[in-house]
C-alpha positions as CSV (number, residue, x, y, z in Angstrom):
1,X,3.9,-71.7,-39.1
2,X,4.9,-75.0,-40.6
3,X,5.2,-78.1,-38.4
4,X,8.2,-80.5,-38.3
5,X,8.3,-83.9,-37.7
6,X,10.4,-82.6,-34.0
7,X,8.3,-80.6,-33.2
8,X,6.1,-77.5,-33.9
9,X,7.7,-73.8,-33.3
10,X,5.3,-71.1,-31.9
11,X,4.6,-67.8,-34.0
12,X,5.2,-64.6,-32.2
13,X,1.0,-64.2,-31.6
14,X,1.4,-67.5,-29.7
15,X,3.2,-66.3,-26.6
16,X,2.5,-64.3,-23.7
17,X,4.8,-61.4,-23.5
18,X,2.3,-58.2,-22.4
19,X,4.3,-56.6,-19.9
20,X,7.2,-59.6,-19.8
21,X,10.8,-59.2,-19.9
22,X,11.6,-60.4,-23.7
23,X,14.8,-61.8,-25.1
24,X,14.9,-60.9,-28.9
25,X,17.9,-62.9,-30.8
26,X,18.3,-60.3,-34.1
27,X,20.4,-60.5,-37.4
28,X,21.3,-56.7,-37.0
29,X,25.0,-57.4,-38.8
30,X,25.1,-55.4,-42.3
31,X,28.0,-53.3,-44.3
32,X,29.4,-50.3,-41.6
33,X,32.6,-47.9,-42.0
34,X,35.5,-48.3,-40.7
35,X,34.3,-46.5,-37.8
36,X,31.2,-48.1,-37.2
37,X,28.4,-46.3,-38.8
38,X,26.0,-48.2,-40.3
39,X,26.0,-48.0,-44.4
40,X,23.0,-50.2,-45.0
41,X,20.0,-50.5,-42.4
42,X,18.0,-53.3,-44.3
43,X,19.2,-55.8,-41.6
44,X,17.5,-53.5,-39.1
45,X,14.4,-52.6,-41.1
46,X,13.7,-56.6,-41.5
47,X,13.9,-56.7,-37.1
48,X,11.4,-53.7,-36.9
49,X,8.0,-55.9,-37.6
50,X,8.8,-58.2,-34.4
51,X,10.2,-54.7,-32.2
52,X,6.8,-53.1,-33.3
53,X,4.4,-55.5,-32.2
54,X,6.3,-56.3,-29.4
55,X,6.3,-52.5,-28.0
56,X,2.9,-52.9,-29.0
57,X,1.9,-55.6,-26.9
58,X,4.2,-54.1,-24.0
59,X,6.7,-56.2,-23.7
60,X,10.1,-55.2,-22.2
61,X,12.8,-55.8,-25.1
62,X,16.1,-56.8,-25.1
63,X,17.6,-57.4,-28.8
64,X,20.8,-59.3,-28.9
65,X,22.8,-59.9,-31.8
66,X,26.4,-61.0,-33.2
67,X,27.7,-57.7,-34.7
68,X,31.3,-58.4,-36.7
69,X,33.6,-55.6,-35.4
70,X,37.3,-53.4,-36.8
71,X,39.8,-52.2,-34.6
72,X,38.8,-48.6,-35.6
73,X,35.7,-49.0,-34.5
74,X,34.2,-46.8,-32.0
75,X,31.0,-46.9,-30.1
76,X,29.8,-49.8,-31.2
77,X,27.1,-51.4,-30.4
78,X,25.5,-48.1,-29.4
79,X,26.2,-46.7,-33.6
80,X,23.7,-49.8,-33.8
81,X,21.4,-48.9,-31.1
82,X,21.1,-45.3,-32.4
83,X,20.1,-46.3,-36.0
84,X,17.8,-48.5,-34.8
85,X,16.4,-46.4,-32.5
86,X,15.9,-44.1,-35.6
87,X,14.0,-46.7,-37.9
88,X,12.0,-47.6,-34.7
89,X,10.9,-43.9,-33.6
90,X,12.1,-45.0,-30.0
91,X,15.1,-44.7,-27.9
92,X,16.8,-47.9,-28.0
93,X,19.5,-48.0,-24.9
94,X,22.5,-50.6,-24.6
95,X,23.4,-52.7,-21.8
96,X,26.4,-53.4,-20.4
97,X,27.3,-57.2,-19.4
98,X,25.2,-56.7,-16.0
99,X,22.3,-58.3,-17.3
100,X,20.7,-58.9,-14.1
101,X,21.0,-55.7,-12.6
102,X,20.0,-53.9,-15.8
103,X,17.1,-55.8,-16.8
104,X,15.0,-55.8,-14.2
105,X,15.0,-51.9,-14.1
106,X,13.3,-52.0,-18.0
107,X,9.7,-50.1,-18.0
108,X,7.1,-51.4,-20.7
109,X,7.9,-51.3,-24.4
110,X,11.5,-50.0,-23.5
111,X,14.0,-51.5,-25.9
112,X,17.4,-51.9,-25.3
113,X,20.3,-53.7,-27.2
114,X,22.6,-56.2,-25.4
115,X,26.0,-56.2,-25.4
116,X,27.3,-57.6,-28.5
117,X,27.1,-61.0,-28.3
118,X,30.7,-60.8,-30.7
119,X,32.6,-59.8,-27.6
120,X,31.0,-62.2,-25.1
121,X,33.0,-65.5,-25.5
122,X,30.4,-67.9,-23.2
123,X,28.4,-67.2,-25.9
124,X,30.3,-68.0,-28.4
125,X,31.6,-70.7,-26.5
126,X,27.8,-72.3,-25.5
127,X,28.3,-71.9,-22.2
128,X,25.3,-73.3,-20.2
129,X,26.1,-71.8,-17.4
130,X,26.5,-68.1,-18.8
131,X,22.6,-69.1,-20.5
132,X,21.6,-70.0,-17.3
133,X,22.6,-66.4,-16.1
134,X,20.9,-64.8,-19.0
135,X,17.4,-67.0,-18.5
136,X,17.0,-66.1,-14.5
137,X,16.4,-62.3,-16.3
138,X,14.4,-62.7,-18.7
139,X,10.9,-64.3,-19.2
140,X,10.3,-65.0,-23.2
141,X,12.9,-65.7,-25.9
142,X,11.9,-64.8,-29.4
143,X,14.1,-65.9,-32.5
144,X,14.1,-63.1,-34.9
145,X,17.4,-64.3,-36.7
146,X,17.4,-66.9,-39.6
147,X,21.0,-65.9,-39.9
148,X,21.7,-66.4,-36.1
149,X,19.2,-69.6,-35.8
150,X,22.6,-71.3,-37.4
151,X,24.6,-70.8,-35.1
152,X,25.4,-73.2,-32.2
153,X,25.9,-70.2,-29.6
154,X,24.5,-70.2,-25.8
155,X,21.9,-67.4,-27.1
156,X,21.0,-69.8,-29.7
157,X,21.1,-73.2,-29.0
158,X,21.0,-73.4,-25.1
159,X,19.1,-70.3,-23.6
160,X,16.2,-71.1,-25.3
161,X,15.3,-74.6,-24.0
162,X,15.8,-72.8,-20.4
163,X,12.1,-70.5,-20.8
164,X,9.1,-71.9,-21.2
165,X,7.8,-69.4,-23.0
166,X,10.0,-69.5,-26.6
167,X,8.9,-69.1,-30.0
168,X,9.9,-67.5,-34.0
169,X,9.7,-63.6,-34.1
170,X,7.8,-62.3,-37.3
171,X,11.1,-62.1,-39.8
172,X,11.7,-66.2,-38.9
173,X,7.6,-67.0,-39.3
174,X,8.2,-65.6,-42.6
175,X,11.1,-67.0,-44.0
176,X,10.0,-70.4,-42.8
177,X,6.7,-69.9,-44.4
178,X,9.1,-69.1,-48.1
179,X,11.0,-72.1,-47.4
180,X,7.6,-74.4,-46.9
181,X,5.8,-72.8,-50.1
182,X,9.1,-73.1,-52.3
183,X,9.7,-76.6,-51.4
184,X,6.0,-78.3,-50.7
185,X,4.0,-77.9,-54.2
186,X,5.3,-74.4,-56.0
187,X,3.7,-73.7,-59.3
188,X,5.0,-75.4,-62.2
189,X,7.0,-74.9,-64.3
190,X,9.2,-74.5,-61.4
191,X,12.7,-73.1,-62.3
192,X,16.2,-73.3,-60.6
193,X,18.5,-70.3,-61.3
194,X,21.6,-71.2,-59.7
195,X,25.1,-69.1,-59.9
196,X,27.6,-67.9,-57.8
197,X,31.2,-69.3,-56.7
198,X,30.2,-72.5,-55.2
199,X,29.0,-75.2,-56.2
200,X,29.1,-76.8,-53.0
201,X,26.7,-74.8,-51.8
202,X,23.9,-74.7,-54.4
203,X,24.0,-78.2,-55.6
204,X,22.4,-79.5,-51.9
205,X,19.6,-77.5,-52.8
206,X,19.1,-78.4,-56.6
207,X,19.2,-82.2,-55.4
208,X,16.7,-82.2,-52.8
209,X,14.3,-79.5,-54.9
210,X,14.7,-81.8,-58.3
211,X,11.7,-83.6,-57.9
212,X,9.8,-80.6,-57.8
213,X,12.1,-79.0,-60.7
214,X,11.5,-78.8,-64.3
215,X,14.4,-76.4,-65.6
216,X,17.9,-75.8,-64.5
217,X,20.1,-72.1,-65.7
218,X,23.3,-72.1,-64.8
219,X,26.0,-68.8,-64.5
220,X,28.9,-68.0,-62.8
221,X,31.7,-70.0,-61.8
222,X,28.8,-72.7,-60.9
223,X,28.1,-72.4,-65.0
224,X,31.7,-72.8,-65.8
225,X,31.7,-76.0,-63.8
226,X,28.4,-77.5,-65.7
227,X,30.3,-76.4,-68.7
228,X,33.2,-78.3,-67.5
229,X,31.3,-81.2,-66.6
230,X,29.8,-81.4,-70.3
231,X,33.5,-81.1,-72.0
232,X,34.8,-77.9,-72.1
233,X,38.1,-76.6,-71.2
234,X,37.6,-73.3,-69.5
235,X,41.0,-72.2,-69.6
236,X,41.1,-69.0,-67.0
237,X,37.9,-69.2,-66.0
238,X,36.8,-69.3,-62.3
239,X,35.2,-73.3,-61.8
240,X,35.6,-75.6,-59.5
241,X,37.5,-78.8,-60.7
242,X,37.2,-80.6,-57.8
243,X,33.3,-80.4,-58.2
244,X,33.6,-81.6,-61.5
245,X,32.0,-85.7,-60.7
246,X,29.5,-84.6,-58.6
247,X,28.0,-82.2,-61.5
248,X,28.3,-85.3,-63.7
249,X,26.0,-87.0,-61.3
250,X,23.3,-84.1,-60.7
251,X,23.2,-83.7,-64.9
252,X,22.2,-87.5,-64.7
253,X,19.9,-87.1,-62.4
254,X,18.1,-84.3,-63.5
255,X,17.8,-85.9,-66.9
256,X,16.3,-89.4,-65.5
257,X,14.3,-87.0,-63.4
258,X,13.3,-85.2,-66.9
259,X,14.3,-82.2,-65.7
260,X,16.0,-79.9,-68.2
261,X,19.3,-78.3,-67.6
262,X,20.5,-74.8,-69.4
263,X,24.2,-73.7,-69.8
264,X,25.8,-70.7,-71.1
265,X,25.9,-70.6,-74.9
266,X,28.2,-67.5,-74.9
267,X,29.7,-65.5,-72.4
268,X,32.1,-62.3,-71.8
269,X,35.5,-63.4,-72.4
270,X,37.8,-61.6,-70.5
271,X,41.7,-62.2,-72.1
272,X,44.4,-60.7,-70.0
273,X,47.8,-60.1,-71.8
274,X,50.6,-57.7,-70.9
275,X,48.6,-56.6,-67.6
276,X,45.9,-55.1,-69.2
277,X,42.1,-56.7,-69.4
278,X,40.0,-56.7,-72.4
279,X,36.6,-57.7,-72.5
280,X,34.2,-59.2,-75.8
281,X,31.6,-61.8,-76.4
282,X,32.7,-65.1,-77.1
283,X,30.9,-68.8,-77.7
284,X,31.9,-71.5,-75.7
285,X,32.3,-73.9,-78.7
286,X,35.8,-73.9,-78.5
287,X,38.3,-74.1,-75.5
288,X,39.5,-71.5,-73.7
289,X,43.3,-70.8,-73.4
290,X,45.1,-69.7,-70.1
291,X,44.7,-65.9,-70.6
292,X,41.0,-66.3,-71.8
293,X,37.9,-66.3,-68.8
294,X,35.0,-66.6,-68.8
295,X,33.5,-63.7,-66.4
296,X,29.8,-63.7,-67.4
297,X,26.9,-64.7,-69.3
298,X,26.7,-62.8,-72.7
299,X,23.3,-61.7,-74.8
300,X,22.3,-65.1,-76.6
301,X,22.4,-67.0,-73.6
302,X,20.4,-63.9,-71.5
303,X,17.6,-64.3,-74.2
304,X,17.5,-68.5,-74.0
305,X,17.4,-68.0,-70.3
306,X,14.7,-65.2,-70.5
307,X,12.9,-67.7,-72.6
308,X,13.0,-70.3,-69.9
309,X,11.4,-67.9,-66.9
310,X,8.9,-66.7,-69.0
311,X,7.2,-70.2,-69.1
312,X,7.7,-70.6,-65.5
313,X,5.3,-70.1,-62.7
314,X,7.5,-70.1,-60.1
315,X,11.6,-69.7,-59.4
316,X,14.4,-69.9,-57.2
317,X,17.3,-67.9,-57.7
318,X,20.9,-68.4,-56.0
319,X,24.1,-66.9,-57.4
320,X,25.0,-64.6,-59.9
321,X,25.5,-65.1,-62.9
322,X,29.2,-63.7,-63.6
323,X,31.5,-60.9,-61.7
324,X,29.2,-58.4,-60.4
325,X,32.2,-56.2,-59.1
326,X,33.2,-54.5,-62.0
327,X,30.3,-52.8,-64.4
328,X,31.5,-54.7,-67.3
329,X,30.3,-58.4,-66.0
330,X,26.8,-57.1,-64.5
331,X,24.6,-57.2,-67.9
332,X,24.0,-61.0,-67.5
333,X,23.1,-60.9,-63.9
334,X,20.9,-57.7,-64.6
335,X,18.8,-59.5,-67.4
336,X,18.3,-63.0,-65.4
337,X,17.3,-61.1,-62.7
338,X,14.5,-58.8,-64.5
339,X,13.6,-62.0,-66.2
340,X,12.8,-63.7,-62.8
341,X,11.5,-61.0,-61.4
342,X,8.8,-61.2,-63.6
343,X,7.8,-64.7,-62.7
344,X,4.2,-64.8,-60.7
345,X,6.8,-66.3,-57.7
346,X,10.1,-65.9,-57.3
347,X,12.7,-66.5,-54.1
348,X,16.1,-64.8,-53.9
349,X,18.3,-66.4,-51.4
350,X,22.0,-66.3,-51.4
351,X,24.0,-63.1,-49.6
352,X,25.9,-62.0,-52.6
353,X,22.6,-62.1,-55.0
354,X,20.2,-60.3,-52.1
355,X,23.0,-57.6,-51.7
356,X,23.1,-57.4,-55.9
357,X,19.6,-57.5,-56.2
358,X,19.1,-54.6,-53.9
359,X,22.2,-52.7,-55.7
360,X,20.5,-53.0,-59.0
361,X,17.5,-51.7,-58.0
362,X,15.1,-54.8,-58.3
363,X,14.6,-56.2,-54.8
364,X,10.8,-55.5,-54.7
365,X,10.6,-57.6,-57.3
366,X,11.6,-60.4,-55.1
367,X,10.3,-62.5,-52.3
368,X,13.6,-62.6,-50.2
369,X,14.9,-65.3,-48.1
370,X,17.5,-63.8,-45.4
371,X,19.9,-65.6,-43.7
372,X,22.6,-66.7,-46.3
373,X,24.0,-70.3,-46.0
374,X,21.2,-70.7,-43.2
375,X,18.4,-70.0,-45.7
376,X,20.4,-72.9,-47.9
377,X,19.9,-75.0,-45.3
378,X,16.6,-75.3,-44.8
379,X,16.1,-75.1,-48.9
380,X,18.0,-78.3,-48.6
381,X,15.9,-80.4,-46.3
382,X,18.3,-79.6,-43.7
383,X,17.2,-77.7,-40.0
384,X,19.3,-75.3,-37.6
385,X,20.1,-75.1,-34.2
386,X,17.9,-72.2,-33.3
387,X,15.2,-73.4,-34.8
388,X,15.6,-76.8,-32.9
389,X,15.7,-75.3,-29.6
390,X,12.6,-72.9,-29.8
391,X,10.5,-76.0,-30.6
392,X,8.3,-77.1,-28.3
């Protein structure tokens, strides 16, 4: 477990919690119908390391977690509690809001799932006092959430600092130790694949990583902003014009930095006329007109890219590189992605890119980083609330 110049946070194997009531804060949220069932049960298989070897060591286990709800919804959080109870080969219970009388009454290596923390507004609200109430029944708090450790919630940011005994469940030891070994010394040549929507929140991450970087590949609407940035008109393409300067200033950068910077070459041109979409490969040598977009990275530029990661010895990827919703704008993302996955080390962060990753089948591949935006964060140089209040 890395230590920060705050303070040092203590790995789950650190604290005393045989036989001890233990508070759990979980990223459990993930893709459910309409009526609550849950579709994809990786956020739950990532909690079942720290559930294991705390039913293992005895503890009494309470899981809490944010979970986004419908108004069709029925049942939850116990849907939840029953699919984790599945992955876990236990029966996982759920409270209700009486916390103190429910609590108490848990036997050893019981686990049961709080209320969800979504409909609990002291929570949301950082309510010290409502921490306080939660604290007087419980004995250790464990952080098991990257996702959660960003949020500035009473479970998060306030209830910790009231136990003594506080630390980083196995999921958050892990991803810290990714974020440390990606950002320290990682193998060079070190490469930065950066895609996505925003640029706003990819570029903190290629600034502070630069000095470590040696190549830059671009895709997406990020990759139509570099484009941008370099001259060309992108017509109907998704960029962000506003982001425009501060692309100008990271190209200079990375090239007093000596740090090498790849854009698209070609891409799939999308032209939309009379309501209908058509679809071929197009250089970008030439402006683009307002019925022409630029939707993904085409073949030549795949190959360049492919080029790049071979050389490298490690990678971070963030974004895709064009619109992975329809089939005809997945190729470019599929090829980068084999490409890195075949580096000796290679970090996937990013929501969008995990969830595509996983979709096109090459997630084990991958070291990933969960926790979206939080995960970006820390890539940047940045901390989180969690993680500030379980140091010690």
């Amino acid at each position: 477990m890395p230590n920060t110049t705050a303070g040092t946070i203590t790995p789950l194997g650190g604290l005393d919690v045989a036989a001890r009531r233990v508070f759990v804060r979980a990223d459990l949220d993930g893709p459910r119908s309409p009526y609550g069932a849950v579709l994809d049960d990786a956020p739950l298989r990532a909690a079942l390391p720290t559930l294991r070897a705390l039913r293992e060591a005895r503890a009494r286990i309470i899981v809490a977690a944010r979970l986004t709800t419908t108004q069709l919804e029925i049942g939850l959080p116990g849907t939840v509690a029953q699919s984790l109870g599945e992955l876990l080969g236990a029966r996982v219970g759920v409270l209700d809001r009486n916390l103190a009388r429910a609590i108490p009454a848990l036997s050893e290596g019981q686990v049961v799932l709080a209320p969800n923390l979504a409909t609990i507004p002291e929570d949301a609200a950082n309510d010290a006092d409502w921490a306080a109430s939660v604290a007087r029944c419980v004995d250790v708090y464990v952080l098991d959430g990257l996702r959660a450790a960003g949020e500035s919630s009473a479970s998060v940011a306030t209830l910790p600092r009231m136990l003594a005994e506080r630390g980083a469940g196995l999921q958050v030891t892990a991803a810290l130790d990714a974020v440390q070994a990606i950002t320290a010394a990682p193998p060079r040549p070190f490469t930065l694949v950066l895609g996505g929507a925003s640029v706003a929140r990819v570029l903190p991450v290629a600034m502070a990583l630069l000095p470590l970087v040696t190549d830059v590949v671009v895709g997406g609407a990020v990759g139509n902003t570099f484009l941008a940035a370099q001259g060309w008109r992108p017509g109907a393409s998704a960029y962000e014009p506003a982001a425009v300067a501060a692309v100008e200033a990271f190209i200079l950068a990375a090239s007093n930095a000596g740090v090498t910077i790849h854009s698209p070459v070609d891409v799939v041109m999308a032209t939309t006329r009379g309501g209908s979409r058509t679809y071929e490969v197009r250089k970008v040598d030439r402006p683009f007109t307002s019925e022409e977009a630029a939707v993904d990275v085409a073949i030549e530029t795949c190959v360049a890219y492919t080029d790049v990661l071979a050389r490298s010895a490690s990678s971070l990827w963030i974004g895709l590189m064009g619109d992975c919703s329809v089939e005809e704008t997945q190729s470019g993302s599929v090829r980068v992605g084999q490409a890195a996955g075949r580096v000796r080390r290679t970090v996937l962060a990013g929501d969008e890119t995990v969830a595509a990753v996983r979709y096109f089948g090459l997630s084990e591949r991958f070291q990933v980083l969960p926790g979206g935006d939080a995960a970006l964060a820390l890539l940047s140089g940045g901390s989180l609330p969690g993680l500030e209040a379980i140091k010690r």
